[in-house]
C-alpha positions as CSV (number, residue, x, y, z in Angstrom):
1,X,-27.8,35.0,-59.9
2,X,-24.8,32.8,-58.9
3,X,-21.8,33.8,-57.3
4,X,-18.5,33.9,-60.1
5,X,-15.6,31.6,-58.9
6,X,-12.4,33.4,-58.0
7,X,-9.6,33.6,-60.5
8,X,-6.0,34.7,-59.8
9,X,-6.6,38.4,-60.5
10,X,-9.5,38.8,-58.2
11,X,-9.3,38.2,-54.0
12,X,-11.8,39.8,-52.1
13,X,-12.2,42.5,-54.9
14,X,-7.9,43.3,-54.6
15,X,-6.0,42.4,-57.9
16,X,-2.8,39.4,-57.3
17,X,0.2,39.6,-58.9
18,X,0.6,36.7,-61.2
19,X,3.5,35.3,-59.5
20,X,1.3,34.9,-56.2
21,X,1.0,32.2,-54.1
22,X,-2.9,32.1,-54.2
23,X,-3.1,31.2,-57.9
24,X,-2.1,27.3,-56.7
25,X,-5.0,27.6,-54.2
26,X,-8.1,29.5,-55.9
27,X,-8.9,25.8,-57.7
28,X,-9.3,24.8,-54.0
29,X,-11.1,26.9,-52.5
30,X,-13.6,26.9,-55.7
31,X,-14.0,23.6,-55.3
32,X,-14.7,23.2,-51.7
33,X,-16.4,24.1,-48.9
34,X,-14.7,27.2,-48.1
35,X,-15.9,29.5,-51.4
36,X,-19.3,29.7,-49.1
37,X,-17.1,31.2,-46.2
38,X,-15.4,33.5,-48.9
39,X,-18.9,35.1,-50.5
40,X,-20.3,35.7,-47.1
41,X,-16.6,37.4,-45.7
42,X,-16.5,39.0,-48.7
43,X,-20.3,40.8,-48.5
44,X,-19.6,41.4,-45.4
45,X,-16.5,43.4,-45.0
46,X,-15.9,44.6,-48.6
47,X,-19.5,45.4,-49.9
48,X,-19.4,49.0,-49.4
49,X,-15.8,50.1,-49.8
50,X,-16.4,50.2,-53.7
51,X,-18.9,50.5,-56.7
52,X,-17.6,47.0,-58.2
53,X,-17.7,45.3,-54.8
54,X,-21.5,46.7,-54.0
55,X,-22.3,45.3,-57.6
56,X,-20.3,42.3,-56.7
57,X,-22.4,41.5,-53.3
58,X,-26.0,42.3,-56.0
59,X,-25.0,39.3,-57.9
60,X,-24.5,36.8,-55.0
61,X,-27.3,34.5,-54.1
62,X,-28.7,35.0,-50.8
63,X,-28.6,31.1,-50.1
64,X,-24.3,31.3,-50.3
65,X,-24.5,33.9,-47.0
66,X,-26.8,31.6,-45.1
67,X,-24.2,28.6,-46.6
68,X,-21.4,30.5,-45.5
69,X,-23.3,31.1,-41.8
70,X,-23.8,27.8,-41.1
71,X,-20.5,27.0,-42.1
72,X,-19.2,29.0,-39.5
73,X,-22.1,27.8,-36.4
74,X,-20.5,24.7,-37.4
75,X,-16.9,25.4,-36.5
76,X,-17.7,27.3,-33.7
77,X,-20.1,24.8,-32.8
78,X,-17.2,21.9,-33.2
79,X,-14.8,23.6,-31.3
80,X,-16.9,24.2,-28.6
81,X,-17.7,20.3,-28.5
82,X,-14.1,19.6,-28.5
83,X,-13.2,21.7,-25.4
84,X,-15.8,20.1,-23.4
85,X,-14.8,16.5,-24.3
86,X,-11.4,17.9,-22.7
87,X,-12.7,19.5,-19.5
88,X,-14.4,16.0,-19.1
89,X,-11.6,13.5,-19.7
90,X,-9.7,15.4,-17.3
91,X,-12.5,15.2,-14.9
92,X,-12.4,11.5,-15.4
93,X,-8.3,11.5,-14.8
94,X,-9.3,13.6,-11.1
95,X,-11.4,10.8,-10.3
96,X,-9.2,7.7,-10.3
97,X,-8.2,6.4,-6.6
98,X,-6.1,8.5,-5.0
99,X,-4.2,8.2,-1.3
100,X,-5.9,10.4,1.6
101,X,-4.7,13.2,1.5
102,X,-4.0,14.8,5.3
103,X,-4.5,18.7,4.7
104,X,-8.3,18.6,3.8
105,X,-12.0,16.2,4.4
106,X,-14.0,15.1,7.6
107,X,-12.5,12.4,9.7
108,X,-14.6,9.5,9.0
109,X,-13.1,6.0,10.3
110,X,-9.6,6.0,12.2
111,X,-8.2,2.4,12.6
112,X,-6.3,1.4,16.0
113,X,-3.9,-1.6,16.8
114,X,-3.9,-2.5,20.6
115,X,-1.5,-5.3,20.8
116,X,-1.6,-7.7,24.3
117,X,1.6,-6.7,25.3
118,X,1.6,-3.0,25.1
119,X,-2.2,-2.6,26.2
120,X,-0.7,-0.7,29.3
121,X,1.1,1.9,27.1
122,X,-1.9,2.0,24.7
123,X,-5.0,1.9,26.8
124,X,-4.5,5.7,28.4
125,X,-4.0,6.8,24.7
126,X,-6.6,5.4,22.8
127,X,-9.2,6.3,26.3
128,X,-7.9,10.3,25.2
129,X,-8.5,9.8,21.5
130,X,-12.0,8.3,21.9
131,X,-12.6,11.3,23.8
132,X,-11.1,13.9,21.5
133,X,-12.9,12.5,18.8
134,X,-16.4,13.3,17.6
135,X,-19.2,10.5,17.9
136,X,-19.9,10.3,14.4
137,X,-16.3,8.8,13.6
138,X,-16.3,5.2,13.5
139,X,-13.8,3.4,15.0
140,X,-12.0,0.0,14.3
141,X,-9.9,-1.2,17.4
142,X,-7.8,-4.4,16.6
143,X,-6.5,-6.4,19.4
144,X,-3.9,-9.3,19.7
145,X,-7.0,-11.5,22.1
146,X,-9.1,-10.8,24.6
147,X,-6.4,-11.3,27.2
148,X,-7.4,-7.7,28.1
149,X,-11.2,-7.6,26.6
150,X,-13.0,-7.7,30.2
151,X,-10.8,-4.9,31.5
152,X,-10.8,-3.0,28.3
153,X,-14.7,-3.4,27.7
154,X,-15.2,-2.1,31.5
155,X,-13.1,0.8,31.6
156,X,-13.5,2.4,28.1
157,X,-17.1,1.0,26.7
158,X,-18.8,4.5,27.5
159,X,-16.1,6.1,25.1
160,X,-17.3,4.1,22.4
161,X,-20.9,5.3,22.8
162,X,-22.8,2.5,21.4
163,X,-26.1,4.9,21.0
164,X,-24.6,6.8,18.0
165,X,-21.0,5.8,17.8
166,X,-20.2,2.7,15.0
167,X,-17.2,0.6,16.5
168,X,-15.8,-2.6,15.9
169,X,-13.4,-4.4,18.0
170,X,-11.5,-7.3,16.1
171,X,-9.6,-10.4,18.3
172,X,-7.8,-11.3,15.5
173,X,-4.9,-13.6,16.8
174,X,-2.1,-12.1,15.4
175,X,1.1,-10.3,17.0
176,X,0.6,-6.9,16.0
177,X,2.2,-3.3,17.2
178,X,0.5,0.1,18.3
179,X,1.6,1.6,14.9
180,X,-1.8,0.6,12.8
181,X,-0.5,3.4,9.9
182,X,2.3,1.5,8.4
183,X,0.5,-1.9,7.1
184,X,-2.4,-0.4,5.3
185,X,-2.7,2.9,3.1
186,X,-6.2,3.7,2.7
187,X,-7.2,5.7,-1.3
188,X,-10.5,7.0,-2.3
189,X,-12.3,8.5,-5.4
190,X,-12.7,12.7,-5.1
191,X,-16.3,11.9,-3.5
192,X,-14.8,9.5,-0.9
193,X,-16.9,6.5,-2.1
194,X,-15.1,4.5,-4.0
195,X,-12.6,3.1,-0.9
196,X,-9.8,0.7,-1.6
197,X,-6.6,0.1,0.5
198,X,-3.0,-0.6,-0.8
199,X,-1.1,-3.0,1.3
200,X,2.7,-3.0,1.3
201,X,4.6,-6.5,2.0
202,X,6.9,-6.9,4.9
203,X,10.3,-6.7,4.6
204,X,12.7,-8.9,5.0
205,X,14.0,-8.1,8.3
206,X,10.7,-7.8,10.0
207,X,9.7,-9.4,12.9
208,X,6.3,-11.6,13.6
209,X,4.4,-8.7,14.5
210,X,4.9,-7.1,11.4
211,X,4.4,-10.0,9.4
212,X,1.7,-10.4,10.9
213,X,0.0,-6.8,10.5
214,X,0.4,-7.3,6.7
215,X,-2.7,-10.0,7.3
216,X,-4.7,-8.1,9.1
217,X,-6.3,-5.8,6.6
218,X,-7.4,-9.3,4.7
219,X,-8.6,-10.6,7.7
220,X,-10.8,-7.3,8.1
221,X,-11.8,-7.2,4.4
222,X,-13.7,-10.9,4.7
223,X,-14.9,-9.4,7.4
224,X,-17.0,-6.4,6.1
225,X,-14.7,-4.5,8.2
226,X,-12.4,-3.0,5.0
227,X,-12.8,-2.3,1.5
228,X,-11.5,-3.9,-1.5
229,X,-7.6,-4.0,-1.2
230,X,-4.6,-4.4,-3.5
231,X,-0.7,-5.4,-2.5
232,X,1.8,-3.4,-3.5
233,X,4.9,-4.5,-5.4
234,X,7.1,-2.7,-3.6
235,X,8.0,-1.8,0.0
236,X,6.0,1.5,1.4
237,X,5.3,2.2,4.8
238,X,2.4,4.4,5.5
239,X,4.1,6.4,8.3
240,X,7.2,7.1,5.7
241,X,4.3,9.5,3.5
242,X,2.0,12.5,4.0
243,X,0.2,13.5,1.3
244,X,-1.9,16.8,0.1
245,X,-4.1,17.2,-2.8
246,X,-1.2,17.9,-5.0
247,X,1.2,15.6,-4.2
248,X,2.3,12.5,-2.0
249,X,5.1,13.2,0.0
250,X,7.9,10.2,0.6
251,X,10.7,9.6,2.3
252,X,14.1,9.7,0.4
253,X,15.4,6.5,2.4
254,X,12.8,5.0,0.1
255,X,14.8,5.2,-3.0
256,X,17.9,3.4,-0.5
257,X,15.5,0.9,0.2
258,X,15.3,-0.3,-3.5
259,X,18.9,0.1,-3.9
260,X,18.1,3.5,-6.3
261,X,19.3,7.2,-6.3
262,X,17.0,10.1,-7.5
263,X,18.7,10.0,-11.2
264,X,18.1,6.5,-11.8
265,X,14.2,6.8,-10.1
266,X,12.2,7.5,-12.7
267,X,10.6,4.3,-12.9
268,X,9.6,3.5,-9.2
269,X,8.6,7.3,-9.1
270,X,6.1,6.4,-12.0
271,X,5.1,3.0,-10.4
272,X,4.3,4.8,-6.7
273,X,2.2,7.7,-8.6
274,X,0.2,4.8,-10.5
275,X,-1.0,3.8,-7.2
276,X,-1.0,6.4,-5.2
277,X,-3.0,8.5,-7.5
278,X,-0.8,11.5,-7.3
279,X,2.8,12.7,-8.3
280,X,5.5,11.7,-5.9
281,X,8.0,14.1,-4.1
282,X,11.1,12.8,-2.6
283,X,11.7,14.5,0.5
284,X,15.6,14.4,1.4
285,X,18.4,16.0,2.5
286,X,21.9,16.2,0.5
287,X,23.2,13.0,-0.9
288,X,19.3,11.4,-0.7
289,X,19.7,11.2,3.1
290,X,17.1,11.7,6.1
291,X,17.7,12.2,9.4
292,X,14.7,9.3,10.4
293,X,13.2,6.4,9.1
294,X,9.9,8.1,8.8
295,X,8.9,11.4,7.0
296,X,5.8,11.7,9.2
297,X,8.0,12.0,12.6
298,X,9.8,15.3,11.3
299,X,7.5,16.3,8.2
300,X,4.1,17.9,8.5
301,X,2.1,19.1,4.9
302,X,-0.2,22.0,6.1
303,X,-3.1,23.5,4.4
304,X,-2.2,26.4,1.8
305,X,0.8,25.1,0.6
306,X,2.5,25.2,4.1
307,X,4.8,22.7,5.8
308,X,6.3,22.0,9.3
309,X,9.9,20.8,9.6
310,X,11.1,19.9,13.0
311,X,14.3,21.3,14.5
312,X,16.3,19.8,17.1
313,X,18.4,22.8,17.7
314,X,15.3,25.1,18.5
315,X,13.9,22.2,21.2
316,X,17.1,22.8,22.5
317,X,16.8,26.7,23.0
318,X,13.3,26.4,24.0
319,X,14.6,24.2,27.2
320,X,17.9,26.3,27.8
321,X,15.1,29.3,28.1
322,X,12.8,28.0,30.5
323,X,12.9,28.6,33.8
324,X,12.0,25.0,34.4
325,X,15.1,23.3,33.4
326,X,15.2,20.7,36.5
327,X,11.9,19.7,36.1
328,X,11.9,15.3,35.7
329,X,9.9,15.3,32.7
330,X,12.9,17.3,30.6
331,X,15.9,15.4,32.2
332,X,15.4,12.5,29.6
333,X,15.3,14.9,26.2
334,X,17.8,17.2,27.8
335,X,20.4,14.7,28.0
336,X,20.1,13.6,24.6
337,X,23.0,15.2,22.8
338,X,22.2,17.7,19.4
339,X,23.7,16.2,16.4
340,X,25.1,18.8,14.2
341,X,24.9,16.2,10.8
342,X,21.2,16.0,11.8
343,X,20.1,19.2,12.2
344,X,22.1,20.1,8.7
345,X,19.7,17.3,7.0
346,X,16.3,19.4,8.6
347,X,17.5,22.9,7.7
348,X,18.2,21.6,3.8
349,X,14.8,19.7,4.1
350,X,13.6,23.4,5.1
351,X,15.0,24.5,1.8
352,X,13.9,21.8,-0.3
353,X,10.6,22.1,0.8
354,X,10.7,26.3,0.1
355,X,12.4,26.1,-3.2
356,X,9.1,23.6,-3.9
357,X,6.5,26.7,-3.3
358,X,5.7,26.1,0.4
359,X,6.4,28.0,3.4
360,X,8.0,26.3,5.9
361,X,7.4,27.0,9.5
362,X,10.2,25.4,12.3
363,X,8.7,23.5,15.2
364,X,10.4,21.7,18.1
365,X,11.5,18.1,17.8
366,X,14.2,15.7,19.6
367,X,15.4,12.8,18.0
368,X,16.9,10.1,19.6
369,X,18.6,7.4,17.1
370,X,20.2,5.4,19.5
371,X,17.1,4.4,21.6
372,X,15.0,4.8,18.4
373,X,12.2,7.0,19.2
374,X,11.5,10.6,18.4
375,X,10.1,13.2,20.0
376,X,7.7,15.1,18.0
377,X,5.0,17.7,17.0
378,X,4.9,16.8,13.8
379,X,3.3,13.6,13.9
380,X,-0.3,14.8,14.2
381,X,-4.5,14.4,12.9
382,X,-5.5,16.8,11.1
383,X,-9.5,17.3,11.1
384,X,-11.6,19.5,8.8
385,X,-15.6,19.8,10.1
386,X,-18.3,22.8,10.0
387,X,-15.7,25.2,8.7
388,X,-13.0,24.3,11.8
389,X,-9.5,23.4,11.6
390,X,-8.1,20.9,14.2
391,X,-5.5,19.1,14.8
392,X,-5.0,16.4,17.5
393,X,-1.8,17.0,19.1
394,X,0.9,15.1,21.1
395,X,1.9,16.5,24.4
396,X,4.8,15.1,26.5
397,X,4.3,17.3,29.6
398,X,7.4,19.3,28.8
399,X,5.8,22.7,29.2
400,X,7.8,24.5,27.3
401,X,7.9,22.5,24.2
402,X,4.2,21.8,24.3
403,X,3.1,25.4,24.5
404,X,5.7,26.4,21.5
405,X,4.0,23.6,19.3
406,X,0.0,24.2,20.9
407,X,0.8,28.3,20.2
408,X,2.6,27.7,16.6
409,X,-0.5,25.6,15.6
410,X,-3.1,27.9,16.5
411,X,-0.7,30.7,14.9
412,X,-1.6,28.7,11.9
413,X,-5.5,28.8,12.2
414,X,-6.2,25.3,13.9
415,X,-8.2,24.9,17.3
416,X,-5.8,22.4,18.9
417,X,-6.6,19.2,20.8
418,X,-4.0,18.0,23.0
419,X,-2.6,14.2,23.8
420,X,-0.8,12.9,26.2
421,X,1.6,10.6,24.3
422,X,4.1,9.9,27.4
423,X,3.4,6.1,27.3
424,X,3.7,5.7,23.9
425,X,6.3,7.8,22.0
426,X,9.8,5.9,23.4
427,X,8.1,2.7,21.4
428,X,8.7,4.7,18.3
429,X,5.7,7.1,17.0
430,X,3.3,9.3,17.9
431,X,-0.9,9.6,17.3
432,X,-0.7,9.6,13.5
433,X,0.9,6.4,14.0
434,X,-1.1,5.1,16.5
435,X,-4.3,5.8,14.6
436,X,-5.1,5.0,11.3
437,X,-7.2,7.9,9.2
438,X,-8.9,5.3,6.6
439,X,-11.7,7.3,5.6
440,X,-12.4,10.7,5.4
441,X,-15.4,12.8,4.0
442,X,-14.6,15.7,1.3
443,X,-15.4,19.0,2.2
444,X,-17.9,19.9,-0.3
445,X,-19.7,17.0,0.4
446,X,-20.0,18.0,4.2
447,X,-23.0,20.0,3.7
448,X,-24.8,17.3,2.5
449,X,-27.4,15.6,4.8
450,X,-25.7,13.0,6.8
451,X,-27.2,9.6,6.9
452,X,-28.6,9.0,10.5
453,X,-27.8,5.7,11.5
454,X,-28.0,3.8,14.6
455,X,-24.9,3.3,16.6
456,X,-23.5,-0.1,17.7
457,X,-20.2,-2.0,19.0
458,X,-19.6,-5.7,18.1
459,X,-16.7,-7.5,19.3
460,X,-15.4,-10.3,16.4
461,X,-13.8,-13.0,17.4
462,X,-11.2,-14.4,14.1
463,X,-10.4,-17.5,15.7
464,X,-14.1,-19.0,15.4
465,X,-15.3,-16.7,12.6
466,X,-18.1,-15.2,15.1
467,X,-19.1,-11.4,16.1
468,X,-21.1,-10.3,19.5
469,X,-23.1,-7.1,18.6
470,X,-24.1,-5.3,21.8
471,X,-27.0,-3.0,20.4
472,X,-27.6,0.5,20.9
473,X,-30.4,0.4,23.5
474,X,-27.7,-1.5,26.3
């Protein structure tokens, strides 16, 4: 028996009105596909509600139902394919090179400048960092020459633990300064393979030694020393961005920079989230303005969608509080004087940051425009190993600013590592400055088995393309 073909006064076993709107598509659905679909709905909701309808369902062939079945499997079956194909092409968008971001992953590699002329500043720094730092972290230390190799090699070659530790120490002949985090930005893939580095070009006003640093990362890419690499169009330095894995965080002087404001952006915004691999956030007070050349020096991005602003004005009540107030290592930072426009630009920071979804926590910080350095707890490692939280922190030996940053921290869940940064800071920065974070290891991947390879440290020498390896068993 074969299933009748609908007419205009018959749907589903209900009589139409002539006037209806399914008379002009009954030819189609007779003619198509679909008059499967409509035997098999029909059987199956309408068989027993009437005598006609159970007569109706006698007369259709069995093969229409199974029709009408796989018709449907077939949708269903379609639009299950289709949803995948989405989940996966945005898998594929996820894994396109993206900045490091500093909330999250396994320090891996940390990059370090030690310029000639500031070895005396830097030395006593980078001797506390090799300590803080565990021995599976490689580390790259560039120097201007060996002017200060001998020296350097005898008092800090035990830090570098040859027997498990990987380090490289490049003479490369260039001017360079102690701030290795500005010349190179270092991206990944989401498994922390696929490394590349973006490097910025001077500007204009820069001095030899910056000029200078902008060569360095080719110099360690022929090398072996650094991955692939690609020069931005644009200025960028890597101290004036913090990044999470939402978002890259970036100065609002930027937008100055390239003689922009934040309504006529939209194109460098694009541009810097094409290479940085995540959307851009301008980080500013009122009327685009910051209150320091670099985010990272009053900026911190935290873990769970927090952030740490600095605030000169509680630095200031911290000292007025302490019993130690004629102590010589606060007579410096007390004398500085609070700006009022300054701390206006932090507190609406504060409330930029907030109305963006994150809680913002106040720390301590002293800036000092005129002699161009900053004093700050904000300009930190971050480290995330076997389930630990820690973060490498500057110290100036002001007690009571140090112990309002080192208890804030571990307020927040880190295990904090303190720095002395003393030697450094009135150059200009801090330790996330000072050292480079080029690779780090995802935290789901940490479980993983690590690779046990043995340690070494090699000295290369640009100037006559050659490299000393002292092995592991000296």
């Amino acid at each position: 028996m074969v299933a009748r073909p609908l007419n205009s006064s018959d749907w589903l076993g209900f009589p139409l009105k002539p006037d209806s709107s399914f008379e002009i598509i009954l030819p189609v659905l007779n003619k198509s596909c679909l008059f499967p679909v409509h035997c098999f709905i029909d059987g199956l909701f309408f068989a027993d509600s009437r005598p006609k309808l159970r007569q109706r369902k006698q007369r259709l062939n069995r093969k229409w139902y199974q029709l009408g079945l796989v018709c449907l499997l077939s949708v269903g079956m379609g639009l299950l394919l289709y949803t995948h194909s989405l989940s996966e092409e945005k898998t594929t968008l996820d894994l396109r090179p993206h900045t490091l971001a500093d909330t999250s992953g396994k320090i891996e590699e940390v990059v370090i400048n030690l310029p000639s002329d500031l070895s005396q500043e830097t030395l006593p720094v980078l001797e506390q960092l090799l300590r803080l730092l565990p021995s599976d972290v490689s580390v790259k230390v560039c120097c201007t020459d060996d002017t200060y190799l001998d020296g350097f090699m005898n008092d800090c070659r035990w830090l570098f633990d040859p027997k498990r530790r990987h380090s490289d120490i490049v003479l490369s002949g260039l001017k360079l300064t102690p701030w290795a985090r500005d010349r190179r930005i270092p991206r990944t893939d989401a498994y922390g393979r696929a490394r590349s580095s973006l490097i910025p070009p001077p500007k204009p006003w820069h001095g030899a030694d910056r000029r200078d640093e902008t060569r360095l990362p080719f110099i360690m890419h022929q090398l072996d020393l650094a991955p692939d690499y690609e020069t931005l169009p644009f200025f960028l330095d890597g101290g004036n961005m913090v990044s999470d894995e939402d978002r890259v965080f970036i100065g609002g002087n930027h937008l100055e920079m390239h003689g922009l404001r934040k309504s006529n952006a939209s194109e460098l915004k694009e541009m810097l989230g094409h290479f940085l691999g995540r959307p851009v956030f301008f980080v500013h007070g009122s009327g685009g303005k910051v209150p320091w050349s670099h985010l990272d020096m009053f900026f911190t991005v935290l873990p769970g969608k927090r952030a740490m602003v600095a605030s000169h004005a509680l630095a200031k009540s911290l000292m007025d509080a302490s019993k130690l107030n004629q102590a010589s290592s606060m007579e410096l930072v007390q004398s500085i004087m609070l700006n009022p426009k300054t701390e206006v630009m932090l507190d609406e920071i504060a409330q930029q940051l907030g109305r963006l979804g994150y809680r913002v926590t106040r720390v301590a910080g002293i800036p000092n425009p005129e002699q161009q350095w900053f004093l700050t707890y904000n300009n930190v490692l971050m480290d995330f190993r076997e389930n630990r939280s820690i973060v490498i922190l500057p110290h100036y030996g002001i007690p009571c600013l140090d112990e309002h940053a080192r208890d804030l921290y571990t307020s927040l869940g880190f295990e904090v590592a303190p720095i002395n940064v003393r030697s450094i800071y009135q150059d200009g920065g801090a330790i996330r400055c000072f050292a480079n974070v080029t690779r780090r290891k995802p935290g789901w991947l940490e479980k993983s088995d690590p690779l046990v390879t043995q340690g070494y440290l090699r000295v290369h020498r640009v100037g006559i393309w050659e490299h000393l390896e002292i092995s592991s068993q000296d």
